[in-house]
C-alpha positions as CSV (number, residue, x, y, z in Angstrom):
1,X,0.0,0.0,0.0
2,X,1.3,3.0,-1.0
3,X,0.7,6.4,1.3
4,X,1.0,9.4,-0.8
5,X,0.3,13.6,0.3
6,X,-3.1,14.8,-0.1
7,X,-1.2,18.5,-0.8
8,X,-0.6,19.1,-4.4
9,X,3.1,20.0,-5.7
10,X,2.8,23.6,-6.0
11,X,1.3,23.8,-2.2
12,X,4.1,21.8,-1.5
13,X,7.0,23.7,-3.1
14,X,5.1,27.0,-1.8
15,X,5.3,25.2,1.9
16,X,9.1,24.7,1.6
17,X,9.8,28.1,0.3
18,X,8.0,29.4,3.1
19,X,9.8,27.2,5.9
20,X,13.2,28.0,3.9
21,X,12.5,31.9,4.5
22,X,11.6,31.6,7.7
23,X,14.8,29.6,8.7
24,X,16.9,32.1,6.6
25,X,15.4,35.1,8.7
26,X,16.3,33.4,12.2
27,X,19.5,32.8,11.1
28,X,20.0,36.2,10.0
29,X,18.1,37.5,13.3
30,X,21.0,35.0,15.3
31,X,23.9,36.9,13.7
32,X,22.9,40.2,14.5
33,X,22.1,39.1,17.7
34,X,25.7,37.5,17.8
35,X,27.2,40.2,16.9
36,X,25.3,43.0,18.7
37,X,26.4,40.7,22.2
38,X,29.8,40.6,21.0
39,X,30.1,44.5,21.1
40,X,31.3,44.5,17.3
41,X,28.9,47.6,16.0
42,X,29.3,49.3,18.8
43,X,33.3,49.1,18.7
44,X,33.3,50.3,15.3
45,X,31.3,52.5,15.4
46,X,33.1,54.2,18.4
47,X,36.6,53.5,17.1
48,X,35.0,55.3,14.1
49,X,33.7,58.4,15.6
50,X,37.6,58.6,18.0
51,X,39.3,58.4,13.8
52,X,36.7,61.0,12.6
53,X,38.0,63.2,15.9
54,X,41.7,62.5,15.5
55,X,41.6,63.8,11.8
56,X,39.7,66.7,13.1
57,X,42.4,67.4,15.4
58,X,45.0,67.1,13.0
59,X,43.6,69.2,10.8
60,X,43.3,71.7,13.4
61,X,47.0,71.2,14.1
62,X,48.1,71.9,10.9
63,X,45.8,75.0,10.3
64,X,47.9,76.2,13.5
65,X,51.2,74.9,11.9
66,X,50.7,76.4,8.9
67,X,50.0,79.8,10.3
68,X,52.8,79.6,13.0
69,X,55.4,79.1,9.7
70,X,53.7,81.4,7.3
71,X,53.8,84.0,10.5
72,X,58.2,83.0,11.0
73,X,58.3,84.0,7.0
74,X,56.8,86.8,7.7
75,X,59.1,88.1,10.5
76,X,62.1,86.4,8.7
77,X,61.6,89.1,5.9
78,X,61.3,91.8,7.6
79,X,64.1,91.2,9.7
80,X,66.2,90.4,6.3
81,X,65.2,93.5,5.0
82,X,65.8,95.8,8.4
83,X,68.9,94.2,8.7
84,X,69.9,95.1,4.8
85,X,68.9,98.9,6.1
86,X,71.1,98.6,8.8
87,X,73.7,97.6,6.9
88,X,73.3,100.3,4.3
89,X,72.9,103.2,7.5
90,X,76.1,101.3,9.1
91,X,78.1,102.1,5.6
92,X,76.5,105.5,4.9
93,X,77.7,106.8,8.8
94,X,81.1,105.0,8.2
95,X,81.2,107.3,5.0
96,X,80.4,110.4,6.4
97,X,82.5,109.4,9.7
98,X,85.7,109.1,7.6
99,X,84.8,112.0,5.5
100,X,85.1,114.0,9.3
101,X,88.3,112.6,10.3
102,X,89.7,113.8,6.4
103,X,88.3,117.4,7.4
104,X,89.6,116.9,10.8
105,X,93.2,115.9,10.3
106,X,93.2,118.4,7.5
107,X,92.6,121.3,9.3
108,X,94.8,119.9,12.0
109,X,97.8,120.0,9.3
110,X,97.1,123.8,9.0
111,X,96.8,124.9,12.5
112,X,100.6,125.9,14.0
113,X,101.6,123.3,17.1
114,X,102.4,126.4,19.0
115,X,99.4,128.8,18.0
116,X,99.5,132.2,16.9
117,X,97.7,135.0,15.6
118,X,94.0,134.6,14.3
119,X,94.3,134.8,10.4
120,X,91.4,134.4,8.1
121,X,92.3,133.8,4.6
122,X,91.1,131.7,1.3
123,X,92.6,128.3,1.3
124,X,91.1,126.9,-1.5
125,X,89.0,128.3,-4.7
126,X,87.2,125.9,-6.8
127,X,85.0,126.8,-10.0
128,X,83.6,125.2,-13.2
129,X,81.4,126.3,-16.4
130,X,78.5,124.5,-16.8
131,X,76.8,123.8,-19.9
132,X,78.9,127.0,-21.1
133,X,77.0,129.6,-19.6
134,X,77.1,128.8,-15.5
135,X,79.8,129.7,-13.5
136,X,79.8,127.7,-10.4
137,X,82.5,128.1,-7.4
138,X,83.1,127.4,-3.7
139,X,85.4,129.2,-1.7
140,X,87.1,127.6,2.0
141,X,87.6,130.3,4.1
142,X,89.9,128.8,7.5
143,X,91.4,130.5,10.3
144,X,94.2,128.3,10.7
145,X,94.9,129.0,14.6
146,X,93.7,127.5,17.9
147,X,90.6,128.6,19.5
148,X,90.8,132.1,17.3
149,X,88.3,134.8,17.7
150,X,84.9,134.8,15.3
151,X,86.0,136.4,12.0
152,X,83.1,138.6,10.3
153,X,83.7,139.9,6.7
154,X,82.8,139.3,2.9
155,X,84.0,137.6,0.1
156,X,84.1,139.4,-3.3
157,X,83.9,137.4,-6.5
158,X,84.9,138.8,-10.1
159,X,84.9,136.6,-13.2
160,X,87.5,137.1,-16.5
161,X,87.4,136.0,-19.7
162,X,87.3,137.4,-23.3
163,X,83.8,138.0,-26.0
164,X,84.7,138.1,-29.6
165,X,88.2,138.3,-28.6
166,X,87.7,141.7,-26.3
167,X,88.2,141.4,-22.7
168,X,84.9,140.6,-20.6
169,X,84.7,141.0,-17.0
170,X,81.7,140.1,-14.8
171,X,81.0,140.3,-10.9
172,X,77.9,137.8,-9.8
173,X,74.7,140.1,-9.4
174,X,74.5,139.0,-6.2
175,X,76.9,141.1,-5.0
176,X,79.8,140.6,-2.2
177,X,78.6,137.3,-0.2
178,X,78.8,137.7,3.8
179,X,80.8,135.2,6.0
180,X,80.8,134.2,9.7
181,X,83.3,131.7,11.0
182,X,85.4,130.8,13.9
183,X,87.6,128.0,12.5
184,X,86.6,126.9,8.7
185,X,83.3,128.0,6.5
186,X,82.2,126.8,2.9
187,X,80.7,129.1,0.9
188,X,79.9,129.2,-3.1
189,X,77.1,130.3,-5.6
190,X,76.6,130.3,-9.2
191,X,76.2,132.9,-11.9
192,X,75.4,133.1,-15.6
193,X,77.6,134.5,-18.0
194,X,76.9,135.6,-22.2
195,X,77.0,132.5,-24.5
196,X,80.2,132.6,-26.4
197,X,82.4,134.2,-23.4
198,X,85.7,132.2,-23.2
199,X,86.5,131.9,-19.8
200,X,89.5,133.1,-18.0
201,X,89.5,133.0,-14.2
202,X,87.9,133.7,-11.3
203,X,88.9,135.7,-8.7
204,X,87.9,136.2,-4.4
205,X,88.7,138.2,-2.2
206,X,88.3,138.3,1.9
207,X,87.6,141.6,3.2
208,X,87.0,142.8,6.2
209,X,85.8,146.4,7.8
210,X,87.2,147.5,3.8
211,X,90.5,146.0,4.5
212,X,92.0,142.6,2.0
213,X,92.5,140.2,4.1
214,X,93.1,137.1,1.7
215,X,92.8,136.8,-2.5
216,X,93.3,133.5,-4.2
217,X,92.6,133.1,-8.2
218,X,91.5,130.0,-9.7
219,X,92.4,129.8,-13.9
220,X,89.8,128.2,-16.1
């Protein structure tokens, strides 16, 4: 005798489907459970969210690097380029400094060791034509002595030369230029003379109260 299912195939296969599912879904519910009492998500998820904070913080930190080095550039320049100042004021000082000691131990060689009386006079004349129609010129007027008295006067310039050939002679419009010193005093101008004049010298003269004290002539 044989025993056979009063279901029909497609009720059957529908049946084991059904069971199959249903065993599929507590195994899947058995995992999760497995895993949730094992602490796994949770780990992760925590050592997830201490990474995400790390990288947070670094990038933090090197937002503050970044700003601390572009900040030392920043200072580095400008000490490069104070320092390059320095240097230049250092050079220009040392410049003037020896230009000093020149003046300083020239005069020196003109004063007498042992003194003597006050004497202003010309020590030097210097002039040039500019362009051909500028005279310029600078006198040194010195009182080569020790500790001499203040000198008070004027110097008297005259210009020589020749137009055409003739004698031409020419005092700057300015008239006599007046000096104060005690032991050395610079003193020059300029002056325009006819275009064509040939020039000859230039003369100055120290005078004082109406009385010559010094003349010196400088030749063209």
């Amino acid at each position: 005798m044989a025993v056979r299912s009063a279901l029909p195939w497609p009720l059957r296969w529908l049946a084991a489907a059904l069971v199959l599912g249903f065993s599929a879904a507590i195994a899947l519910w058995a995992f999760e459970q497995g895993k949730s009492l094992a602490g796994v998500d949770d780990q992760t998820k925590l050592e997830l969210q201490s990474l995400r904070k790390e990288a947070a913080q670094m990038r933090i930190d090197l937002e503050r690097a970044q700003s601390v080095v572009n900040t030392s550039q920043s200072q580095i320049i400008a000490e490069q380029t104070f320092q390059r100042q320095l240097v230049e004021q250092i050079r220009r000082l040392e410049g003037e400094n020896q230009a000093l000691r020149d003046d300083l131990s020239f005069f020196e060689r003109l004063i007498p060791a042992g003194g003597g009386t006050a004497a202003a006079r010309i020590r030097s004349v210097q002039a040039e034509v500019v362009a051909g129609t500028e005279v310029k010129w600078q006198v040194l007027v010195i009182q080569a002595t020790k500790n001499p008295p203040p000198f008070e006067g004027v110097v008297e310039v005259s210009f020589t030369g020749t137009l055409d050939g003739a004698p031409f002679t020419l005092s700057p419009p300015s008239g006599p230029r007046e000096v104060k010193l005690v032991q050395y005093l610079r003193v020059g101008g300029a002056f325009d003379i006819p275009a064509g004049v040939r020039p000859k010298a230039l003369t100055v003269k120290l005078i004082q109260n109406g009385a010559l004290k010094s003349v010196q002539t400088f030749n063209f």
